[in-house]
Structures are given as C-alpha cells and as structure tokens.
N, C-alpha and C positions, 0 to 999 in steps of 0.2 A: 500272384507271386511273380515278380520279374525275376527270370534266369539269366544269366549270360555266363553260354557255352561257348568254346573256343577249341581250338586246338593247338599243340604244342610239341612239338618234334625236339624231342630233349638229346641233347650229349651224352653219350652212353659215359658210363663214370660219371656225372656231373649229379649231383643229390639235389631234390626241388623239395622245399617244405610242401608239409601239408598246413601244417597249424603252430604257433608257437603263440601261449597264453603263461603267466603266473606258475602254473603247477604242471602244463603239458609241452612238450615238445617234439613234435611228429614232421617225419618226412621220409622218403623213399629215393631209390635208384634201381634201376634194370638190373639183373643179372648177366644181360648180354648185350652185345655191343655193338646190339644196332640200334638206330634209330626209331621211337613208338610215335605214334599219332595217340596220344594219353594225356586222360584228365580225372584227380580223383580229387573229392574235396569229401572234407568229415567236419560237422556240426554238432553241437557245440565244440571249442576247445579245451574241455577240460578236464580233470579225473574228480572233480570236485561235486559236479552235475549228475544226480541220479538220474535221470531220465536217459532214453534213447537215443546213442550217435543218430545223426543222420547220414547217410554218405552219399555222396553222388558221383559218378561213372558216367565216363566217354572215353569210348574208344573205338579205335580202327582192326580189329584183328585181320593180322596176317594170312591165317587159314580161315575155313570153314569151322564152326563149333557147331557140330551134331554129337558130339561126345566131350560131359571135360568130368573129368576129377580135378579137386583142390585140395592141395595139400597145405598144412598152414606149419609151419616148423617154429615156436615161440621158446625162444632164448629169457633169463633173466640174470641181469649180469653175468652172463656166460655160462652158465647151467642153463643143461636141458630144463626145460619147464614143461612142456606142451609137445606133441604131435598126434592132430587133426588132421584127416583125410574125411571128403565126404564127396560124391558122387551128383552131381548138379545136370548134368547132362545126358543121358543114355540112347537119346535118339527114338525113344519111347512116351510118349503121354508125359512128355516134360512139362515140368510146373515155371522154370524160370526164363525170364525175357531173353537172358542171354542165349537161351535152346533154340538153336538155327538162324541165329547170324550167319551170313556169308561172308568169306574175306570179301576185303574193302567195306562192306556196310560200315556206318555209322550203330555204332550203339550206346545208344544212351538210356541209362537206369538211374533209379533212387534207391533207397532201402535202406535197415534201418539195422544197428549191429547193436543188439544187446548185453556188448560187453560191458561197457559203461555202466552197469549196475553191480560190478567185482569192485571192491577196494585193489586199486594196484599198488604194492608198496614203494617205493620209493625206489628208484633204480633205473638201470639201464635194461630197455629192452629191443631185443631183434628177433626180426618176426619175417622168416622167409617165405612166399605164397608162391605157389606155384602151380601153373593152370595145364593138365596133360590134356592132351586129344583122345590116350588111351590107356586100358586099365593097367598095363604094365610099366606105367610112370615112363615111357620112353620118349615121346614124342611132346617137346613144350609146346604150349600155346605161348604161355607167358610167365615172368620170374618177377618178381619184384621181391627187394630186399628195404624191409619197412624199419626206421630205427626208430624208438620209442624212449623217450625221456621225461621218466616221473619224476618231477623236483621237490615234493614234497610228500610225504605221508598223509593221511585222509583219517580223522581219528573220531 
C-alpha cells in the first residue's frame, strides 16, 4: 500500500474538505485560531457503503497526551442528536497509539469508525470533537468542528 503523508498548517477559519462524493460531503475547521500541523483523511466517501470508514490521522500535538477525554457533540440540522464523551487516555495501561505522544512528535494513525454501518438521514450535520488533557473538560488538546452533508436518503 503506498501512503503519502504530508503536512498542512491550515488558516484558522479557512474549512479543508475531507471527502465530497454523490451522497456525502465532509470537511472540517479548528475551533481555534491558531495554526495545526493536521491531516485527517476518511475512506470510503460515502453513506451508501456498509462497510467500515477508514480514517487516517497525522498530527502534531501541541502538548503532551498522557491524558485525553473526547467529547463528540453531533448536531442534526440543528438539534441536539448525540453527546459522547469517552476517555482514551488515562495515563494507565493505555490501549491507543495516541497514549503518550509528546508535543512536537509526529503521530500518525489508522482506524476504522463504524459509523458507516447507521443509515444517516438526509441532512445537515455538525459534529464538534474535542480532545481535553483533563477530566474536567478544561484544558483543550484540540477542537475541530466537522460539517457533514448527507445529500440523499439511503432506502
């Protein structure tokens, strides 16, 4: 399998797709306004494919990750739909790659998001994610604000 990894210091405000297919349309922007060393790609594009996203991850983090909680906040045309919270890091007999990067390291991951196996209806979605250091959500790691655009129904 050939890769090609890169890096990309984005415009804070400026929105980078991720995927735009037929039925899907996906892309993101930072919550905050600085500059990320970030790369997220998601395979297939589509809501039409049962099988598993694939996603792939590079990044630069800021701090140290010995601790993160992920909060995932999911909008569906403007109603609450969703809020996820799950704890990936504790500094403990951690199971994910991402447990004990140092800032500046390089991290690069794959993995595989089984959401793609939901019918998503048709509609607009926003999907805010956000990576704390610590269990009282105060300290960010990272923000991203994911917009999601299902163009068609799945019947």
């Amino acid at each position: 399998m050939l890769g090609l990894f890169f890096f990309i210091l984005f415009t804070p405000g400026v929105s980078e797709f991720i995927c735009t297919s037929s039925d899907l349309e996906m892309s993101y922007t930072f919550c905050d306004s600085t500059a990320h060393a970030f790369m997220f790609n998601l395979t297939p594009c589509s809501t039409m494919n049962k099988s598993v996203w694939k996603a792939a991850l590079t990044w630069i983090p800021r701090s140290d990750i010995h601790f993160l909680k992920i909060v995932f906040d999911v909008r569906y045309d403007g109603a609450k739909a969703l809020l996820w919270k799950e704890l990936l890091c504790s500094g403990a007999d951690d199971e994910y790659s991402v447990c004990g990067t140092l800032k500046g390291e390089t991290l690069v991951s794959e993995f595989d998001i089984k959401g793609s196996r939901i019918n998503f209806p048709k509609g607009n979605y926003s999907i805010v994610l956000q990576g704390f250091s610590d269990d009282s959500e105060n300290n960010v790691l990272i923000c991203l604000n994911f917009t999601m655009i299902v163009k068609r129904d799945v019947f």
